[in-house]
C-alpha positions as CSV (number, residue, x, y, z in Angstrom):
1,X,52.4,-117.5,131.2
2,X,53.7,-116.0,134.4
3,X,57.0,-114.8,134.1
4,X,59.7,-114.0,136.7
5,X,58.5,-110.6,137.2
6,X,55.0,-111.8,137.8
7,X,53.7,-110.1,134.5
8,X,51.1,-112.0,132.7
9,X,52.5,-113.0,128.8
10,X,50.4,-114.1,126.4
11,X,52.2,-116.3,123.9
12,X,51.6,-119.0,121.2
13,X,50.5,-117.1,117.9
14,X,50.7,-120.4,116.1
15,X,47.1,-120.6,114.8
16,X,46.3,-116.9,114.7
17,X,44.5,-115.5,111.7
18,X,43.4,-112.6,110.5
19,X,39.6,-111.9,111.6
20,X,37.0,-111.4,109.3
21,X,33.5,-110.3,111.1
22,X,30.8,-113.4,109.7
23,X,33.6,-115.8,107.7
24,X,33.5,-119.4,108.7
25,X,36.4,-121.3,108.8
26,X,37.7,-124.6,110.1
27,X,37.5,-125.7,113.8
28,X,40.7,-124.5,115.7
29,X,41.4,-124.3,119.6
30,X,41.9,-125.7,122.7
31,X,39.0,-128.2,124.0
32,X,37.6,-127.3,127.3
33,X,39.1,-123.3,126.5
34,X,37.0,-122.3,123.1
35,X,33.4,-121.6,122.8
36,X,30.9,-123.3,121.5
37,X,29.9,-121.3,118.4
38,X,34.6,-122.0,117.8
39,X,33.5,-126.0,116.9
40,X,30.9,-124.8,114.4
41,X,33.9,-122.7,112.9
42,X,32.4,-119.5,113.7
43,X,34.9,-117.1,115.3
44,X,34.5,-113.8,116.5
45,X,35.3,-111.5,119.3
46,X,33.5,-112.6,121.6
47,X,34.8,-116.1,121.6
48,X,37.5,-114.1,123.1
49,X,35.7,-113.3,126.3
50,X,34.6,-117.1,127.0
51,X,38.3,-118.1,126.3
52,X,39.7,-115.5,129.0
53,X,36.5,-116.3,131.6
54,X,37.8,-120.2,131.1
55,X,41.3,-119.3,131.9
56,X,40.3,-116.9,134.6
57,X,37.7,-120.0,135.8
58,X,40.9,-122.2,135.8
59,X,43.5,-120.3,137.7
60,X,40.7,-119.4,140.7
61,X,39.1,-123.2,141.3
62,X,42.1,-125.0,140.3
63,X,39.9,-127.6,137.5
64,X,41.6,-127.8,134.0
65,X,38.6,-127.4,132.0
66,X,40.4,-129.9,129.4
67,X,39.7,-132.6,132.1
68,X,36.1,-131.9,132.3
69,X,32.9,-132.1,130.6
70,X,32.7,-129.3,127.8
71,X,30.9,-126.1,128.7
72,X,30.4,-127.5,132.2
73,X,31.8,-124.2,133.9
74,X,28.5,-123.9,135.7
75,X,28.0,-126.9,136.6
76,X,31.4,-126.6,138.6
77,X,31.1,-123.0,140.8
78,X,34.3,-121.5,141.8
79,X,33.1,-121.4,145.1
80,X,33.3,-124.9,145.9
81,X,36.9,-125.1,145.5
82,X,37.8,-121.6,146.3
83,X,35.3,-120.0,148.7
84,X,37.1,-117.1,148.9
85,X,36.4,-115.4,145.6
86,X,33.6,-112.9,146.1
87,X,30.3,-113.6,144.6
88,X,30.9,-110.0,142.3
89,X,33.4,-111.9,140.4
90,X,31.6,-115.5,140.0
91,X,28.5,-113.0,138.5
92,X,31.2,-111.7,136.0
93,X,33.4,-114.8,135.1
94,X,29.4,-116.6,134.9
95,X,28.6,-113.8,132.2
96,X,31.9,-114.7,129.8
97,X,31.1,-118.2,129.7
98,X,27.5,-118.2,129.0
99,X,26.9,-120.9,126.5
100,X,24.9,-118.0,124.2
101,X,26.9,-115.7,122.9
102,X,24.5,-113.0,122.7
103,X,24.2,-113.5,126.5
104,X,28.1,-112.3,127.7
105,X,29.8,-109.3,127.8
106,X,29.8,-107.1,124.5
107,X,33.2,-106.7,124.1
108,X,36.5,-106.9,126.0
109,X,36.1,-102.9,126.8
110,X,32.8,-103.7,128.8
111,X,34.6,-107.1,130.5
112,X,37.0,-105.1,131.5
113,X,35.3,-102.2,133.3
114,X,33.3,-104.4,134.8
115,X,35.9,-106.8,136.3
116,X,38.0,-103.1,137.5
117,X,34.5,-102.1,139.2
118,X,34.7,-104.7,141.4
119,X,35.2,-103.7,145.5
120,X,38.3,-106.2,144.8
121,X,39.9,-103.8,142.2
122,X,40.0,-100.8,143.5
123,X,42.9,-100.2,144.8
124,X,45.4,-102.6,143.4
125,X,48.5,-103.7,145.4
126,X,51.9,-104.0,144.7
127,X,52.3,-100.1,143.7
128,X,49.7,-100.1,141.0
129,X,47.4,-97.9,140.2
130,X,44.0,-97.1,142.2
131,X,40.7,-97.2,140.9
132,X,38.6,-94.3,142.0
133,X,35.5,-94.6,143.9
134,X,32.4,-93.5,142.4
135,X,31.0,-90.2,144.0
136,X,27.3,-91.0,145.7
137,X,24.7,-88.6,147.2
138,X,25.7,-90.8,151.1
139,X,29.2,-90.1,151.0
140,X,28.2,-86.4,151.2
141,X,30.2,-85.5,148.0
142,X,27.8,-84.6,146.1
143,X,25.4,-81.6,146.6
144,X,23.2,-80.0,145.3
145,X,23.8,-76.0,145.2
146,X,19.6,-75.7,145.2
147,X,16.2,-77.8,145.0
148,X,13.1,-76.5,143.9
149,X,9.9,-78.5,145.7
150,X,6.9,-78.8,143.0
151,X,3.5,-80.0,144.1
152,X,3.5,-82.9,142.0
153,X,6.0,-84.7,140.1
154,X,8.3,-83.4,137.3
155,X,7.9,-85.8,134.7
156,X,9.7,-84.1,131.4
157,X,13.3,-82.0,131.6
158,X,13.3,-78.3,132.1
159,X,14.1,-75.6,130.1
160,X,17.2,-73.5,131.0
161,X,16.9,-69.8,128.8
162,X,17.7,-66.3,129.9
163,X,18.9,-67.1,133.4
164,X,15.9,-68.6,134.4
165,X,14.6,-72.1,134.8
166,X,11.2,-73.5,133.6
167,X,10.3,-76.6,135.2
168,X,6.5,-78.6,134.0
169,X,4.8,-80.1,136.9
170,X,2.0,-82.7,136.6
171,X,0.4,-80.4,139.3
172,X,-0.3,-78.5,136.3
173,X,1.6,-75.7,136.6
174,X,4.7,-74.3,134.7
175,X,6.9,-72.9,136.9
176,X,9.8,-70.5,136.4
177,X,12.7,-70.4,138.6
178,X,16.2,-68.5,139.1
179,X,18.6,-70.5,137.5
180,X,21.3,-69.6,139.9
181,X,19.4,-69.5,143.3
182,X,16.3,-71.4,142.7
183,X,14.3,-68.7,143.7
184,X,10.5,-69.1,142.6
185,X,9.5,-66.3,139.7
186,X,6.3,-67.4,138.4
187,X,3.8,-70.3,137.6
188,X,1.3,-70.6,135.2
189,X,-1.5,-73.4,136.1
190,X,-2.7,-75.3,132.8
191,X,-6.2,-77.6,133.6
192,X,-4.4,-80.3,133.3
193,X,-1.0,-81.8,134.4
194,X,2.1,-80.9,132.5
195,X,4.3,-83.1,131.5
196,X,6.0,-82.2,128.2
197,X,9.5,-80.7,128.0
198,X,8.6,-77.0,127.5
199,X,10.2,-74.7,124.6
200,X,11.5,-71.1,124.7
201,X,10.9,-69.5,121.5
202,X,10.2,-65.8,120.6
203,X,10.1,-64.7,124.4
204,X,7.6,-67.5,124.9
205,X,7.3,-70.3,127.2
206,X,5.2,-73.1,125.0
207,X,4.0,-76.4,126.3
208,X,1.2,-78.9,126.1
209,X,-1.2,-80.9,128.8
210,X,-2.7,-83.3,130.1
211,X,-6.2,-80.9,129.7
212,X,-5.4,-80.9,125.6
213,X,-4.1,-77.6,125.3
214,X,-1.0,-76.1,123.6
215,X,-0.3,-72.9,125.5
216,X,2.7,-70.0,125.3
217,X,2.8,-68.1,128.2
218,X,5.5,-64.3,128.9
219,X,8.8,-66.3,129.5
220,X,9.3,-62.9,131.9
221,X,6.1,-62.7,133.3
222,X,4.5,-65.6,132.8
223,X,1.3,-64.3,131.4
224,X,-0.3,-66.4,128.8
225,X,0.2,-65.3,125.2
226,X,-2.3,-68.0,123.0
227,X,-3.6,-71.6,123.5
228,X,-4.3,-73.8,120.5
229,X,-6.8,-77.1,122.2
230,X,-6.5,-80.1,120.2
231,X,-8.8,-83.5,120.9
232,X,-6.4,-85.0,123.1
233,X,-3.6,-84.8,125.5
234,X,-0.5,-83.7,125.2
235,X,2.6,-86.0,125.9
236,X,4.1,-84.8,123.1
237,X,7.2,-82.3,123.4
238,X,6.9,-79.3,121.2
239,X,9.7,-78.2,118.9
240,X,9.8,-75.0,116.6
241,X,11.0,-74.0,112.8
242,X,10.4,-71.9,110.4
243,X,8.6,-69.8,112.6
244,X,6.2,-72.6,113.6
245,X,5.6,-74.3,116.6
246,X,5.3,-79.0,116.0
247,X,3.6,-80.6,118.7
248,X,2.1,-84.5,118.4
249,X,-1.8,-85.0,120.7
250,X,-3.0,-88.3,121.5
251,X,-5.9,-87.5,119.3
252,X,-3.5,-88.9,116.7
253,X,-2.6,-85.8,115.2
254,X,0.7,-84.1,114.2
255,X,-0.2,-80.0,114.6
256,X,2.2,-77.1,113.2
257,X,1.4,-73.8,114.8
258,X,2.3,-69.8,114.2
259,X,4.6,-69.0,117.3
260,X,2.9,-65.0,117.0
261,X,-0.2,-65.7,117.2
262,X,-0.9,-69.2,117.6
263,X,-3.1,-69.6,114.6
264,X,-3.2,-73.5,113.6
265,X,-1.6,-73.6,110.0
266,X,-2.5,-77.4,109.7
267,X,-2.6,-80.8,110.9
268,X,-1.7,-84.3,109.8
269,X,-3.3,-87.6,111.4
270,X,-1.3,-90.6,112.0
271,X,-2.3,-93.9,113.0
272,X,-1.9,-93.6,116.7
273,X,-1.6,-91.1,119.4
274,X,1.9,-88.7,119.3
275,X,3.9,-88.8,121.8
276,X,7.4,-87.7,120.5
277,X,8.7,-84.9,120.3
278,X,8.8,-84.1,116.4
279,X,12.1,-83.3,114.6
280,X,12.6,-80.9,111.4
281,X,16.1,-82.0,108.8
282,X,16.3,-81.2,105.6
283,X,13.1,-79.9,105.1
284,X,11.9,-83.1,106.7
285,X,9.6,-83.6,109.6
286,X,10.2,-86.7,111.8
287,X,7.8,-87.9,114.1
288,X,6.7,-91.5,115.8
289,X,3.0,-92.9,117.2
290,X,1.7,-95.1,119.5
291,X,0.8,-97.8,116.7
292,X,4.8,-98.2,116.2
293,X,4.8,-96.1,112.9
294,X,7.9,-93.7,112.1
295,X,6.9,-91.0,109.3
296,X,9.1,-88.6,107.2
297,X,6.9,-85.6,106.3
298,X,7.5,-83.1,103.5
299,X,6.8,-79.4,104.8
300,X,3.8,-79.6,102.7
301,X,2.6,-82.9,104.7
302,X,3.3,-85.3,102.0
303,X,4.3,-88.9,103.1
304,X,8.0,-89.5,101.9
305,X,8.3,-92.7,104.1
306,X,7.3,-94.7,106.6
307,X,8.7,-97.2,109.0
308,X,6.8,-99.8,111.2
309,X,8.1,-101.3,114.1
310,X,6.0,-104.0,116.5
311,X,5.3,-102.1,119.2
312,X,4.1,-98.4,120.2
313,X,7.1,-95.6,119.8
314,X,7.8,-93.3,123.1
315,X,11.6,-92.5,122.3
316,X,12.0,-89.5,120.4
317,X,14.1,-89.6,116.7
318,X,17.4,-87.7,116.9
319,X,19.1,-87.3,113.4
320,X,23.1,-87.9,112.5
321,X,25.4,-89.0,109.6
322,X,22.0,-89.8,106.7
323,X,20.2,-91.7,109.8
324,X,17.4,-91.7,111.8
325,X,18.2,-93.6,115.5
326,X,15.0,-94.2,118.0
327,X,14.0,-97.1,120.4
328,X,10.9,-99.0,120.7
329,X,8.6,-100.9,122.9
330,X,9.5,-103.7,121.0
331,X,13.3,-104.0,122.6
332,X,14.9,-102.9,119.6
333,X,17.0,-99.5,118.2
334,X,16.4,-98.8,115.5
335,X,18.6,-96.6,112.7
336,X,17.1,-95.6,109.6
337,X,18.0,-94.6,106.4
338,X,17.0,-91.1,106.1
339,X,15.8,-90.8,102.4
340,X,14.3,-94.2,102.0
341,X,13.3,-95.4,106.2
342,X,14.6,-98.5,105.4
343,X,16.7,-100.3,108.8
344,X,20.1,-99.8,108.3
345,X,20.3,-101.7,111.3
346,X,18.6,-102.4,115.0
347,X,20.2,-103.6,118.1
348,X,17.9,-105.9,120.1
349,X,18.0,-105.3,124.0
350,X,17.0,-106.8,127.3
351,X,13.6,-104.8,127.5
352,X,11.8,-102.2,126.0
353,X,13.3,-98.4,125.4
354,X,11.4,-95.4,126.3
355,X,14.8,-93.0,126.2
356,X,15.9,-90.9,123.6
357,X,18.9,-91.0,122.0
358,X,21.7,-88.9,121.4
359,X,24.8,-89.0,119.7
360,X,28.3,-88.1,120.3
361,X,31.4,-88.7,118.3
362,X,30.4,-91.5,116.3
363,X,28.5,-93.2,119.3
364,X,24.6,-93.5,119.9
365,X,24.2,-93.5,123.7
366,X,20.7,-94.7,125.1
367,X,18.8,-96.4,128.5
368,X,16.7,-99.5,128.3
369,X,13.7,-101.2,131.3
370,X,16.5,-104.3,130.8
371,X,19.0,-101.9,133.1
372,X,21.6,-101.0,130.5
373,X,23.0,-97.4,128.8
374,X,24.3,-98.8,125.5
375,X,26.9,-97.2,123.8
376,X,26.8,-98.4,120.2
377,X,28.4,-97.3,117.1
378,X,26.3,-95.0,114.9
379,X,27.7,-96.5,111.5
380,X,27.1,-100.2,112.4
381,X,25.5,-100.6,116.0
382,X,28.2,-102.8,117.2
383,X,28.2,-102.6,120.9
384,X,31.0,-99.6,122.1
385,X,30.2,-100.3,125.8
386,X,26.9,-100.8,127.9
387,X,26.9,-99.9,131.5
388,X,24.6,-102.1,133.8
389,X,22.6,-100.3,136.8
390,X,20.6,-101.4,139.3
391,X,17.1,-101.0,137.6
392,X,15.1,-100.0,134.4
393,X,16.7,-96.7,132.6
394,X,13.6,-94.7,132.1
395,X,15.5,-91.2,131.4
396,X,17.1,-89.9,128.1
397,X,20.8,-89.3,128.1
398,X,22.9,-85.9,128.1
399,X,26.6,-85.4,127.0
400,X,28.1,-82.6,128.2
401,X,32.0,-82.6,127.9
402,X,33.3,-86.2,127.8
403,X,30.4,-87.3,130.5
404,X,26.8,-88.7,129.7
405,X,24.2,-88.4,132.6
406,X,20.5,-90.6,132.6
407,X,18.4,-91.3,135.3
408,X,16.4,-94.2,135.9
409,X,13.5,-96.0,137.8
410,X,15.3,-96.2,141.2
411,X,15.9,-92.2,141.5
412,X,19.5,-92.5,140.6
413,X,21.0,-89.9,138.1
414,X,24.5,-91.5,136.7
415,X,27.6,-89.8,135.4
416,X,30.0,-92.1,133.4
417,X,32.7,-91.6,130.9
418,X,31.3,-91.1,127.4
419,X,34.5,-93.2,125.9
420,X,34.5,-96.1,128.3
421,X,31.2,-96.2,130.0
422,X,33.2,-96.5,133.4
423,X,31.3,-95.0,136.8
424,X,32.0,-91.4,138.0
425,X,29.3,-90.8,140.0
426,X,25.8,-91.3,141.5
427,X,23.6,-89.1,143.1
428,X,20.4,-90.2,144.1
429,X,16.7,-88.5,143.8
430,X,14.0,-89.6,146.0
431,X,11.9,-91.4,142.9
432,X,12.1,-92.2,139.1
433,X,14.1,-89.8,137.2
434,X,12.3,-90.1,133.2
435,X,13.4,-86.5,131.5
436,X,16.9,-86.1,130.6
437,X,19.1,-83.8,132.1
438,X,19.7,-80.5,131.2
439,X,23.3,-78.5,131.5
440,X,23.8,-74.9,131.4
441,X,26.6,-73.0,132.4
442,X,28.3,-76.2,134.7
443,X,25.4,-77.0,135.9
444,X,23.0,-79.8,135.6
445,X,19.4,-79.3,136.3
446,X,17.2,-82.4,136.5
447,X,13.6,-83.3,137.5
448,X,12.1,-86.1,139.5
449,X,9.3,-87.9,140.2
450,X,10.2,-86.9,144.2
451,X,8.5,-83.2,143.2
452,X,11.9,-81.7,142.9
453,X,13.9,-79.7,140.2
454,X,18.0,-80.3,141.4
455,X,20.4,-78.1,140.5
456,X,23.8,-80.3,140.8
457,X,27.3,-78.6,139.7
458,X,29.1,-80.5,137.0
């Protein structure tokens, strides 16, 4: 109801009940208003959403929806009896009222950030608050303090250690750069392209190729310490414990190797190639391959668990609160119970996920190809937030203070608000962005597939 202050009130509590998630009850609501899945007496939030887009749908094309056909709000476009509502917020209202449910906005938060991102919102009359505009690389507010030009493209995320930068290339060198200038230092040319994220352990630089081969190169002078060739290449990022160096080969092998000397200690085969980056908890080794299989290795290689998912595994395991959280081919995240692999639970996206998660406060933040960073909770992977850009997310996320960064197919590296998922800025790169940022003393350091290492203050 409008009042005579022209506030909005909601009133009329008369049929409100207490919500309980997956109870069915009887049939209550307002024909033409309540969803679909409401007359099979199934309520939940999101009934919500199609109630307030039916409301909204009334109020801007002036058509009761209780004199019309049920679930007819396409069928009747706002624009043909109010063509001056922008075609932003027809996209949105179209969203709440799909007839699916699984198909509109996950939750009021993400409704709302959207409708207050419209060019509409942001700056509200009547002595209201504004909206800020996001920052983008072509309103010159954003730039970078240096960019290093590669010969090829920088497929993985640096490594920031010791003031310096070391950025893989798939021009097959390693290069190492000043972190605060960008000056070159040094490069060290594998025999094959390099695109793994590369570790600094021991006053070593280790990485793997395209050529097969695990080197460790002088993080100060770049000269190479060891090299360990396996029987495939190497898309697999290494990661180091117990005085050991884990790195996954295409050759469908899982290798743990002696960071002083590079001696091979052994190797375990899975069924497919390895391309994650392994991870060590509680004396458990975590790694994925390309025939979808996630495996929970004992330090003496014995097979605590496996999990299999549909389709091949690129997005690395990250490890919080007894569960395991990665993303498949196969559109779905999955979480895992730690001691046993069994699904605790998955979250079915728009497209298939290639970015590795992280967590934050409770949250699992992640990119899929469908165009969305999701936002879901750790515990239950309920929808938090998800934040729609303009094309496929192939980048892992970064948090660094309240903020999470990920760059995606277009070139675009996005900074939003871990809480809220709203916009604060943009700044784009002159191809696909597909390593995750990296921040070290306020600033962020990112690759592209443009040849370039950026070096953008946060």
């Amino acid at each position: 109801m409008l009042d005579d202050h022209d506030r909005i009130r909601l009133v009329d509590f008369g049929i409100a009940k207490l919500f309980q998630s997956g109870a069915k009850g009887t049939m209550i609501g307002t024909e033409g208003y309540s969803p679909p899945e409401q007359y099979r007496g199934v309520a939940e939030p999101r009934g919500d959403i199609y109630a307030l887009g039916a409301t909204m749908h009334h109020l801007l094309s002036k058509q009761d929806p209780r004199l019309e056909p049920p679930f007819s709000f396409h069928e009747r476009p706002i624009f043909k009896t109010n063509p001056t509502v922008s075609r932003e917020l027809i996209e949105v209202l179209d969203k709440a009222l799909e007839y699916d449910v699984n198909k509109r906005w996950g939750s009021a938060e993400e409704f709302k950030r959207t409708l207050l991102s419209l060019p509409s919102a942001r700056t509200l009359g009547g002595g209201r608050r504004a909206v800020a505009e996001p920052i983008s690389v072509s309103s010159g507010a954003l730039k970078p303090l240096w960019r290093f030009a590669c010969e090829d493209e920088v497929r993985a995320s640096v490594a920031v250690a010791g003031g310096m930068v070391f950025a893989p290339s798939y021009d097959n060198n390693l290069y190492a750069l000043d972190a605060g200038s960008g000056k070159f230092l040094w490069k060290y040319a594998a025999s094959g392209g390099v695109s793994t994220t590369p570790l600094v352990v021991e006053n070593v630089v280790a990485f793997g190729a395209t050529d097969g081969v695990i080197y460790a190169v002088e993080s100060r002078s770049g000269r190479l310490a060891w090299t360990v060739p396996t029987g495939g290449k190497i898309f697999s990022s290494p990661t180091a414990e117990f005085g050991h160096l884990f790195v996954g080969s295409d050759d469908r092998h899982l290798y743990a190797v002696h960071i002083g000397g590079g001696r091979q200690a052994w190797r375990y085969q899975a069924e497919g190639a390895v391309r994650t980056k392994p991870l060590l908890r509680d004396n458990l080794i975590f790694f994925a391959c390309q025939m979808g299989v996630v495996y929970a290795l004992g330090l003496n290689r014995d097979t605590r668990w496996r999990f299999r998912a549909r389709r091949p595994i690129l997005s690395s395991p990250v490890v919080g609160e007894g569960l395991l959280y990665l993303g498949s081919l196969d559109w779905n995240f999955y979480a895992l119970d730690l001691r046993s692999g069994w699904a605790a639970w998955k979250h079915r996206t728009g497209g298939p996920i290639v970015s590795t998660p992280v967590l934050w406060e409770g949250s699992v933040f992640f990119g899929s190809a469908d165009g969305y960073v999701y936002a879901l909770d750790a515990a239950e992977g309920r929808i938090v937030w998800r934040y729609q850009v303009e094309n496929q997310i192939s980048g892992s996320p970064t948090i660094a203070g309240e903020n999470v960064y990920v760059g995606g197919v277009d070139g675009v590296l996005t900074c939003l608000d871990a809480r809220g998922g709203t916009l604060r800025w943009r700044y784009e790169t002159g191809a696909a962005i597909t390593g995750a940022p990296v921040i070290a003393n306020n600033v962020l350091y990112v690759g592209s597939l443009d040849h370039y290492v950026y070096a953008l203050p946060v």
